[in-house]
N, C-alpha and C positions, 0 to 999 in steps of 0.2 A: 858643110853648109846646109841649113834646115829652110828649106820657103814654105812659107803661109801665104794662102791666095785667101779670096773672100768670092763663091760661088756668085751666080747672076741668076743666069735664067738658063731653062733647058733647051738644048741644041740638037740638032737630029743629028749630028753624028755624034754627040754628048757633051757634057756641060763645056761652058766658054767662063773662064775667069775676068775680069775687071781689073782686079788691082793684084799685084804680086810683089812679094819683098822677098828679100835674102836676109839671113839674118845669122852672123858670123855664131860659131860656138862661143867665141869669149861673149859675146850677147846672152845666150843662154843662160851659161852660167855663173853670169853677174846677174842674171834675172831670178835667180833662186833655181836654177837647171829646171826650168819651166819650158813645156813642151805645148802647152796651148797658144795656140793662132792670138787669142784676144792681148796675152802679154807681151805681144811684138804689133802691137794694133797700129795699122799704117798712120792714121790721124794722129794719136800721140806720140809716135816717132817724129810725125813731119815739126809739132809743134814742138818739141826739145832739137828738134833743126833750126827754128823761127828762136830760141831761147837762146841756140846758141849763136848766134847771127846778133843777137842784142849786145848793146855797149859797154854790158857791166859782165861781170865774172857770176858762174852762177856756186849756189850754196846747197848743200843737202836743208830741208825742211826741217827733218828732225836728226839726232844723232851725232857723232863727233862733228864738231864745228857749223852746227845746223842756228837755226832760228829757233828752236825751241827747246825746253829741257829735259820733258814729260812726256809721254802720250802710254796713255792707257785705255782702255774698254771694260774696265773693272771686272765683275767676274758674273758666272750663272751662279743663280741663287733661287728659292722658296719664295715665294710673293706671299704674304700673308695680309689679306686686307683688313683693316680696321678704322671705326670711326676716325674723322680728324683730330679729337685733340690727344687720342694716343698713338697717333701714326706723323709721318713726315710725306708732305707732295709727292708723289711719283711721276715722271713723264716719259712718254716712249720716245723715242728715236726720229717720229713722222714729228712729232710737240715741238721740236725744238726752232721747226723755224717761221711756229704759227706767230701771227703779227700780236696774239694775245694768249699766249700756254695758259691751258687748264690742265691741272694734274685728271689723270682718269683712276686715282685714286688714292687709299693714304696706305702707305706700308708701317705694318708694327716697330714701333722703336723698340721695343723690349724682344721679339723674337728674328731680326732680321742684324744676323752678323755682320760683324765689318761695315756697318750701316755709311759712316763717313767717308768710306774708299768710294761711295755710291754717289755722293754728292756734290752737288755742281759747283763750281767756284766762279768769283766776279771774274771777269775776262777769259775766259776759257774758250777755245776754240772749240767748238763740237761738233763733228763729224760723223753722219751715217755711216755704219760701217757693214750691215748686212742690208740685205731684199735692195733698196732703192739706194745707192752706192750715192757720195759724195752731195748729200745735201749740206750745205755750211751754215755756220752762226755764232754770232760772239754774243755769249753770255752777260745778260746785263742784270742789275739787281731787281727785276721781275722774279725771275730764278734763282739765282742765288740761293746756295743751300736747300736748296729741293733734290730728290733721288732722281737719277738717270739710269735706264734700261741698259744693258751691258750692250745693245746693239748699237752704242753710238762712243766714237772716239772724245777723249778729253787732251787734247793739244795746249800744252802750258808754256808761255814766254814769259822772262822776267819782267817785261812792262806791258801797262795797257794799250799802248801807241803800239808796240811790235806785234802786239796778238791781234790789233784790230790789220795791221799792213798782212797778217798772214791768212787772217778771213778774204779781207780785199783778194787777194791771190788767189788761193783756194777757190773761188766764184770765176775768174777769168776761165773761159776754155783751155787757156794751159795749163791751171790746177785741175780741173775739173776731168781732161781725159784722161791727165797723170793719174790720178786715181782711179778710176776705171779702167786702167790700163792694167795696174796694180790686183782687179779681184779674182778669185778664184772660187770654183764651187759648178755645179751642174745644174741643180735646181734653182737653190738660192744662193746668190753670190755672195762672196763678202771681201772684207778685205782686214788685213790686222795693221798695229801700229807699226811692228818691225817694215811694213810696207813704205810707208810714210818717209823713210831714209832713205827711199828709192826717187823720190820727188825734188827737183831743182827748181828752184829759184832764183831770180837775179839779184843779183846783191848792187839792191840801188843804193846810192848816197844817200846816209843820216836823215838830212833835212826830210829829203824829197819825200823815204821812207812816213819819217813823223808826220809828215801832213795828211796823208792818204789813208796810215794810223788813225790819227787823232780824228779824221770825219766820220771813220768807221765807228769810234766810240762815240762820236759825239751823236751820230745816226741813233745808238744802241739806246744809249741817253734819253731818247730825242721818243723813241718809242716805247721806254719805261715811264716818260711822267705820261704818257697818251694811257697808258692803263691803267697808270694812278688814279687819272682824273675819272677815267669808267668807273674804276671802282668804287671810287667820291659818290659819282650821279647816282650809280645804283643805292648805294647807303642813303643817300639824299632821298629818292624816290621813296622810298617805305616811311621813310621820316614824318615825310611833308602829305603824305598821301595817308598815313596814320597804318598802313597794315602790315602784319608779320609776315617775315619771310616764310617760305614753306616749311623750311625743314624744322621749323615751330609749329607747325599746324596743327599736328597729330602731339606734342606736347603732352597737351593734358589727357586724352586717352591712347595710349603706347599700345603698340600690339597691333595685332590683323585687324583690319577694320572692313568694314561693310555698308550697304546702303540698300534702302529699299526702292526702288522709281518706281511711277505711276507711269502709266501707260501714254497720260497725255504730254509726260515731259519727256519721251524716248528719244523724240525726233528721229524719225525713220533709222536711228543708228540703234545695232542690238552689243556695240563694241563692250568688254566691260569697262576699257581705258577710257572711253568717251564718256561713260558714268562714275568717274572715282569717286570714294567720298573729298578728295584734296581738292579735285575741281571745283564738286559742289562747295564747299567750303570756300571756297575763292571766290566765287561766282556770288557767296552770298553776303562775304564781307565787302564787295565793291558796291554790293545792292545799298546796304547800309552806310556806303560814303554818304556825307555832307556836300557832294558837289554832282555839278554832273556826268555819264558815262553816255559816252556814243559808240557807232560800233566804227570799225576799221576802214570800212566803204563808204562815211559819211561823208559828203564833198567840204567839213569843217576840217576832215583830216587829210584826204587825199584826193589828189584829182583823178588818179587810175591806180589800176591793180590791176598789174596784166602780168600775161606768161608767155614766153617766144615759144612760138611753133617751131617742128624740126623742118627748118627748111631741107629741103633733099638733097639737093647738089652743094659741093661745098668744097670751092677753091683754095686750096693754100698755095703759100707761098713760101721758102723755105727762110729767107731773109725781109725786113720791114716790113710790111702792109698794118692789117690792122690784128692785136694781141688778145687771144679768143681764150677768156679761162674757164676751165670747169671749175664746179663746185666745191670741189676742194680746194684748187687754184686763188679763190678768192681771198682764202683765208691767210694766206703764206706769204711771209716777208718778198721772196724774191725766187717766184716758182720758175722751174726748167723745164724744158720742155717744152714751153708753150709752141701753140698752133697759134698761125697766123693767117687771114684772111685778107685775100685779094681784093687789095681796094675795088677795084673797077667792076669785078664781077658782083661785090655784095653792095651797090651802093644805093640800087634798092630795099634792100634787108636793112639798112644801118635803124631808118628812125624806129624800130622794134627791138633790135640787139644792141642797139649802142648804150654803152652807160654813159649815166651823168651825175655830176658832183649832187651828192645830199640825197639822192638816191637810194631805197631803202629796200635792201636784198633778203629773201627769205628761200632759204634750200628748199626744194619743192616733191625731191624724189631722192628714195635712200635714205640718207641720214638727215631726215625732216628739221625744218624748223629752225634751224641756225641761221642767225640773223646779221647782216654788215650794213653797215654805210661807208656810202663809197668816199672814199677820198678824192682831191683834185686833181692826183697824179693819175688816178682810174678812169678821167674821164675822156672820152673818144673810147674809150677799149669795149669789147663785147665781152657777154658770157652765154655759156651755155645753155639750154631749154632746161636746165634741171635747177634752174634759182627765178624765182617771182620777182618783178620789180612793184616798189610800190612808189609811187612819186605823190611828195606830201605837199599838200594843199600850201594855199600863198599865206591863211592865218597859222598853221601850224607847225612849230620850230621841229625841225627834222631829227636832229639832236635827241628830243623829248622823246617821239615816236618812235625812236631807234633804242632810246634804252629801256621806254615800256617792252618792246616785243623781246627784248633781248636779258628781263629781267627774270628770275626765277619764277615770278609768277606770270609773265607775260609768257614763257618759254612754257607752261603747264598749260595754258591757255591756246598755243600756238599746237603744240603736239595731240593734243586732244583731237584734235579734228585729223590727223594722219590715219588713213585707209588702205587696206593692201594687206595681205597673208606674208608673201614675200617680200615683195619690193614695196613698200608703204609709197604713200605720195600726199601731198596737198595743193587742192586746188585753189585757183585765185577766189572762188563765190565762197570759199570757206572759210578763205583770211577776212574776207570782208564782214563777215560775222563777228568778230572775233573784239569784245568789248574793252576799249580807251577809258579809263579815269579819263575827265576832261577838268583840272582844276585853272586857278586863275591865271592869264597869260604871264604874270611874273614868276608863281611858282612853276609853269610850263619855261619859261628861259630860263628860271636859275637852275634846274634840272641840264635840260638842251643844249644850252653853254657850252656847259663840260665837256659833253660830246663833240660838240662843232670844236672847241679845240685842239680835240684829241685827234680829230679827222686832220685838223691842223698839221699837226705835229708829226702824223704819219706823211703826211705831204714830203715836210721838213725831211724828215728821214729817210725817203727814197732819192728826194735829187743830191743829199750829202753824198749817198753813196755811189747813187751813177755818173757822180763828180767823178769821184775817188777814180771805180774803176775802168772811165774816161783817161784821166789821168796815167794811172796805171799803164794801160793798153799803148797809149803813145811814147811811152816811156819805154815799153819793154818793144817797138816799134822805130825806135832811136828816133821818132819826131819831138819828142823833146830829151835833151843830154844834158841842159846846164843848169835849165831853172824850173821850179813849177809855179804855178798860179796859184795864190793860195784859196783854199776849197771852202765857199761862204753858204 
């Protein structure tokens, strides 16, 4: 018999333990003859207790007679970057479960082997499998056929309704410790697919399964046309606003470029980013629009521009209260971990941290200048001092302002102004500089629209799924055995 304890705190006559388990050798060595404390983790024991206590028989995840047929992590390989149109998308492992993946860049189709083994497929379950363990996602034609980093699992079901039921799971806290129960490593953890056979599942009825499936696609769905339509407005925008994108800019003189500045145009800034010739070049084809430009703080665009101070005390709560995200947090389908704040103690702090729908988010420290609007499901939630809110004016459709700042050239525009050696920052008197094409209020809506749908859409797609794994949860709870609701 081998016990794992989990240490507390120090004891004068020496440590006191909290939790303790027994854990039989046939344990062991069904575990892979694994002798670390974390692979007999008391939380995911208790939850394959609560699994087995459920009404249904449980099933291996992947392997002889699993839910799936596949999993793989492809292989290490050579990164070789190259322009887009002779490379294919690439995305890391953290991309996979941003609410809008940008590749960070393009890998060579002609020097990078086994290119295909590398590549995402429609319905794919994809799983973190190194540093930050069990992040999930079901692969929608966003992705599709783009490169994935060997650090993230590819989970293959024969249908889209079973792959979306085994995401659904996967996200429940009994997928989620079974995996983390599963990694190994000292610095950075990991975990492999051979793992993944170690994972149970209840094997719910057909029906029940497909519904809970099919919302999770229908979710997936639901947040592929929402980036379709961004990508519409941003096209739209250059269109209808008559200017090129950037990475035309330099076009017609290729090569290192340079610029001279006067002294009277420095603006107390000696940065050279804040003098590029791209800015200037931007800067001076808005001059030349046919319409008018205002700047970011003008009360036609917004009512404020402000930044949450660090309040110093700071209550959580380990279950409900209010869902406190950082700046990374914002961007991510369905972030873990979150920290949550004590209604009662912050309910002074709320009218400063609380977000609200239409709401227009700019990252403020670190990785500057990334830009959201919030959705309906975002609202009541806080975020962190490291994202600016901008709250847009009652004439100016939030949509517009959301995909100016968030366009290539509103994004060069936006960065310019970050300060800092180490840790860059931008302040709110900075954004408010930061000049608006203002053209006529129909081509401001037909732009804006899109957006506000897209905002839509993501809405749509977050209560499909906190249907689903609502559902789900009562199911593997035996509060519901016979029937499910179907998920609208």
């Amino acid at each position: 018999m081998v016990k794992t304890a989990v240490k507390t705190q120090p004891y004068s006559n020496g440590p006191i333990f909290r939790h303790s388990i027994g854990v039989s050798l046939r344990e062991v060595l069904k575990a892979g003859e694994r002798l670390e404390a974390s692979a007999f983790n008391l939380e995911a024991k208790k939850a394959i207790e609560e699994l087995d206590a459920a009404p249904y028989n449980l099933v291996p995840l992947f392997g002889h007679g699993g839910l799936a047929h596949e999993a793989h992590n492809a292989f290490r390989f050579k990164r070789i970057w190259v322009r887009p149109p002779h490379g294919i998308p690439f995305l890391s492992s953290s991309d996979i479960i941003a609410l809008n993946p940008e590749p960070e860049g393009y890998l060579s189709l002609k020097h990078t082997k086994r290119i295909d083994h590398l590549k995402i497929r429609l319905w794919d379950v994809l799983i973190s499998c190194s540093g930050t363990i069990g992040n999930v996602a079901l692969a929608g034609q966003s992705i599709e056929g783009m490169a994935l980093s060997q650090h993230a699992i590819r989970l293959r079901s024969i249908e889209p309704e079973l792959a979306g039921f085994i995401a659904a799971f996967l996200r429940t806290r009994w997928g989620r410790l079974q995996m983390t129960q599963a990694t190994y490593g000292s610095v950075v953890v990991h975990i492999e697919p051979n793992h993944l056979k170690r994972i149970q599942v209840p094997d719910i009825p057909t029906l029940m399964r497909f519904q809970i499936g099919r919302a999770m696609v229908e979710a997936t769905e639901a947040r592929d046309e929402a980036n379709n339509l961004l990508k519409h407005a941003g096209k739209l925008l250059h269109e209808r606003l008559g200017l090129p994108p950037v990475s035309d800019l330099g076009a017609e003189n290729p090569g290192p470029r340079c610029s001279q500045i006067r002294a009277s145009t420095l603006e107390d800034r000696l940065e050279g980013s804040y003098h590029s010739p791209e800015v200037y070049r931007v800067l001076q084809l808005i001059k030349k629009l046919p319409i008018t430009t205002l700047t970011l703080g003008d009360p036609n665009i917004s009512k404020n521009i402000f930044s949450v101070t660090k309040f110093r005390k700071r209550v959580y709560v380990p279950k409900g209260g209010i869902p406190m995200l950082s700046s990374k947090q914002i961007f991510q389908i369905d972030p873990i971990d979150i920290k949550r704040l004590a209604k009662g103690a912050h309910t002074k702090d709320l009218p400063e941290i609380q977000l609200a729908e239409h709401m227009v988010l700019v990252t403020r420290s670190g990785t500057t200048g990334k830009t959201f609007l919030v959705p309906k499901y975002m609202s009541g939630w806080t975020a962190s001092e490291h994202a600016n809110r901008i709250v847009p004016a009652d004439t100016c459709n939030p949509g517009y302002l959301y995909v100016w700042l968030a366009s290539d050239l509103g994004q060069l525009l936006v960065k310019r102004q970050a300060y800092g050696s180490v840790i860059q920052e931008i302040d709110r008197f900075q954004l408010a500089t930061i000049p608006v094409p203002w053209p006529s209020a129909e081509v401001r809506d037909e732009i804006g629209n899109l957006a506000l749908r897209a905002s839509t859409l993501r809405t749509k797609a977050w209560i499909l799924e906190q249907k689903a794994l609502e559902e789900l949860n009562d199911l593997v709870l035996g509060l519901r055995q016979k029937d499910i609701t179907p998920i609208e």
